[in-house]
PANU-312827 format. One line per 10 residues: number of its first residue (from 0); their letters; for each residue x, y, z of C-alpha. Coordinates in Angstrom, 1 decimal, decimal comma. Layout:
NUM) a) X/Y/Z  ...
//
This chain:
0) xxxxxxxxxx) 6,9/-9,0/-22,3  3,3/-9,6/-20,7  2,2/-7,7/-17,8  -0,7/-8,8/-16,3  -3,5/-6,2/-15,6  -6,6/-8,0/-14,4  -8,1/-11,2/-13,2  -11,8/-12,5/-14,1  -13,8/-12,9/-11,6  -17,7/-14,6/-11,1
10) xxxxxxxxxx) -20,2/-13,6/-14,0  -22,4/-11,2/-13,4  -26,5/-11,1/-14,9  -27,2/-13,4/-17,8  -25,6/-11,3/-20,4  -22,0/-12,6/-20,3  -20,3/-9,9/-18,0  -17,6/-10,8/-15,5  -16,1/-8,9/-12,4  -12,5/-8,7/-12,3
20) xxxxxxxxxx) -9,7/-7,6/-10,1  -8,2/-4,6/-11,8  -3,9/-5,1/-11,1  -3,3/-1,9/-13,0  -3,3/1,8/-11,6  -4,8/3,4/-15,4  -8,5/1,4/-15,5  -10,0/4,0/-17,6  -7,3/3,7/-20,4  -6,9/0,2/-20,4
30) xxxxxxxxxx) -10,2/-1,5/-20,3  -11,8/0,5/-22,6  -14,2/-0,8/-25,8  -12,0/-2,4/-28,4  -9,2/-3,5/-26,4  -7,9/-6,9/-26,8  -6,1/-9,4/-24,2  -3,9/-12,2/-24,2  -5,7/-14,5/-21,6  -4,3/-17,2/-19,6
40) xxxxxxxxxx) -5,2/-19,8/-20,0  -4,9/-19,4/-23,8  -7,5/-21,9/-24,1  -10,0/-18,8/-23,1  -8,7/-16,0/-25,2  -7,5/-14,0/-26,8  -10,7/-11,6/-25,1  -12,2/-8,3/-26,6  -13,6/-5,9/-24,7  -17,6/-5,3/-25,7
50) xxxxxxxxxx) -18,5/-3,2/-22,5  -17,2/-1,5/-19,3  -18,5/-0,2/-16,7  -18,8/0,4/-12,8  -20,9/-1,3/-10,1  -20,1/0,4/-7,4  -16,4/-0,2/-6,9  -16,4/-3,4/-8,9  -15,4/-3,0/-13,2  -17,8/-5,1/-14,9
60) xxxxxxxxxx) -16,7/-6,3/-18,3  -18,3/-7,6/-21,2  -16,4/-9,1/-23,9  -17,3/-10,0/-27,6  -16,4/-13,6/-27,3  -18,8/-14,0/-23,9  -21,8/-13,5/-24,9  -24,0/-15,6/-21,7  -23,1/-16,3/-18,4  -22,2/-19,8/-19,3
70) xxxxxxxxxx) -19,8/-18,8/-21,5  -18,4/-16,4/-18,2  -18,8/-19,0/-15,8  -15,6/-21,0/-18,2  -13,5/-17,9/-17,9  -13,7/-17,5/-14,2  -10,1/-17,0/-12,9  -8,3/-16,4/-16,4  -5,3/-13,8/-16,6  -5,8/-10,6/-18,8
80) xxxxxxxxxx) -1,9/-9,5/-20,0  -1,2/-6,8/-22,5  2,4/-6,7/-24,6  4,5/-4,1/-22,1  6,3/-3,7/-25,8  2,9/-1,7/-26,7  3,3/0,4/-24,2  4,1/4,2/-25,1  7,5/4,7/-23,2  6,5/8,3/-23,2
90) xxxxxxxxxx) 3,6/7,5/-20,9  5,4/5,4/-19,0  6,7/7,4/-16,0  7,6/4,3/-13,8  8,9/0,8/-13,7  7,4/-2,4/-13,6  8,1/-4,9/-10,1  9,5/-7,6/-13,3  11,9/-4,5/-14,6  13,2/-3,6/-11,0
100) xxxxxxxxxx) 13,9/-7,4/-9,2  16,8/-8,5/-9,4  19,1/-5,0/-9,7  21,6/-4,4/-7,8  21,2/-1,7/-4,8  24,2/0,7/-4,8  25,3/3,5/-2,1  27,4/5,3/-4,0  29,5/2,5/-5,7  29,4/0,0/-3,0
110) xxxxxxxxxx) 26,9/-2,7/-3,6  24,7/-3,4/-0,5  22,3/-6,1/-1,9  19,8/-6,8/-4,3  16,3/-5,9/-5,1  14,0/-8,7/-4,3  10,3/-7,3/-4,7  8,4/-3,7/-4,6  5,6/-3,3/-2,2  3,1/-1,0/-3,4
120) xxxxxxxxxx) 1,5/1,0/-0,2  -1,3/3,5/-0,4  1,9/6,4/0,6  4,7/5,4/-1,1  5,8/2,3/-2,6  8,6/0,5/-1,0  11,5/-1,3/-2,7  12,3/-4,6/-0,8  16,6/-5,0/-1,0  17,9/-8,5/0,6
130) xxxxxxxxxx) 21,4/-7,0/1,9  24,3/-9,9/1,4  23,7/-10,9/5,4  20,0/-11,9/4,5  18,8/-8,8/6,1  15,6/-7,6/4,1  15,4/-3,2/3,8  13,2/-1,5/3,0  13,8/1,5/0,8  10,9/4,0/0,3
140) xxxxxxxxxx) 10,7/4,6/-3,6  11,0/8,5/-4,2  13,5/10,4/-6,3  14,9/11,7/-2,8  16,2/8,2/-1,1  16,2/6,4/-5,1  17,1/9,0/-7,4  18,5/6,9/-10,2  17,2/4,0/-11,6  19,5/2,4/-14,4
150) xxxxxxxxxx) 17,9/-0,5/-15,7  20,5/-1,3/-18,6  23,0/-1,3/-16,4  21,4/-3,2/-13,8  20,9/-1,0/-10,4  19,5/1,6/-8,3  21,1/4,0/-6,8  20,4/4,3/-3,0  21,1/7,8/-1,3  19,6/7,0/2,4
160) xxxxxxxxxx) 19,0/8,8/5,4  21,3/8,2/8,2  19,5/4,9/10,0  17,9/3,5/6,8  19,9/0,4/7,0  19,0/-0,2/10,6  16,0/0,5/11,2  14,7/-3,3/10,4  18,2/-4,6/12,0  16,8/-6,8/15,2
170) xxxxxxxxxx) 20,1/-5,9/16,8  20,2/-2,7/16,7  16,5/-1,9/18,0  17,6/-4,5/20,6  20,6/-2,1/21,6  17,8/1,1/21,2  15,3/-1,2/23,3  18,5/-1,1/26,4  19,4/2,6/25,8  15,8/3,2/26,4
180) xxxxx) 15,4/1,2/29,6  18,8/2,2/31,0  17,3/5,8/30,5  14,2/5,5/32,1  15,8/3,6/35,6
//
């Protein structure tokens, strides 16, 4: 499987370099000299990386088969993917949004919906569950609330704190909304 990890950007100087927007959270290992991409559209690639380097917080890269900024300017906007299958599993600590949408999201062994998306924050990522009523939860994504993750057999495993499953429920901050105002009269 693919799994995109940067997009091109505008060229940068005359020499052929691009900017991109860097969609993985390991720059330094994987845009490093030698590295080759699938590109999309295949029409522009496959790309080699030549050169990379920072300009301030933008990666500039260079690649073998660029070598002007004409030759950029065509690439602007193409994908860069690498084969997840070349991935050493032993590195990889995690899971992938593809690997995790689409499980089911269990409490114990009653299924309470189905992962739909993972939001990655700057604290914690979130996994985004659509309960069977349409509801949407969110689920922080540490060992403590998610402590199993079973892709084979396709779920998580949710162990929440008491209120998780309410706590985006319109009705029930409506009820906590009345509790509160009948409080304070």
């Amino acid at each position: 499987m693919q799994l995109q990890v940067a997009r091109i950007g505008k060229p940068h100087g005359i020499r052929g370099e691009v900017t991109v927007q860097v969609l993985t959270d390991a720059p330094s290992e994987r845009f490093v000299a030698g590295t080759e991409f699938l590109v999309e559209p295949s029409s522009a690639g496959p790309l080699t990386i030549r050169s990379a380097r920072w300009n301030k917080d933008i990666l500039l890269l260079g690649f073998e088969e660029v070598a002007d900024r004409n030759a950029a300017e065509l690439i602007r906007g193409a994908k860069l993917f690498i084969e997840t299958d070349d991935l050493d599993e032993a590195e990889d600590e995690g899971w992938y949004e593809h690997e995790l949408v689409g499980l089911e999201a269990r409490v114990g062994t009653k299924v309470v919906g189905k992962v739909t998306a993972l939001n990655t924050m700057p604290a914690q990522d979130l996994l985004v569950v659509e309960a069977f009523d349409g509801k949407e939860i969110l689920i922080p994504f540490v060992d403590e609330i998610v402590p199993e993750v079973n892709i084979d057999a396709g779920y998580i495993l949710v162990t929440p704190p008491a209120g998780l499953f309410e706590i985006n429920d319109d009705t029930a901050q409506a009820a906590d909304q009345a509790d509160n105002t009948r409080e304070d009269a």
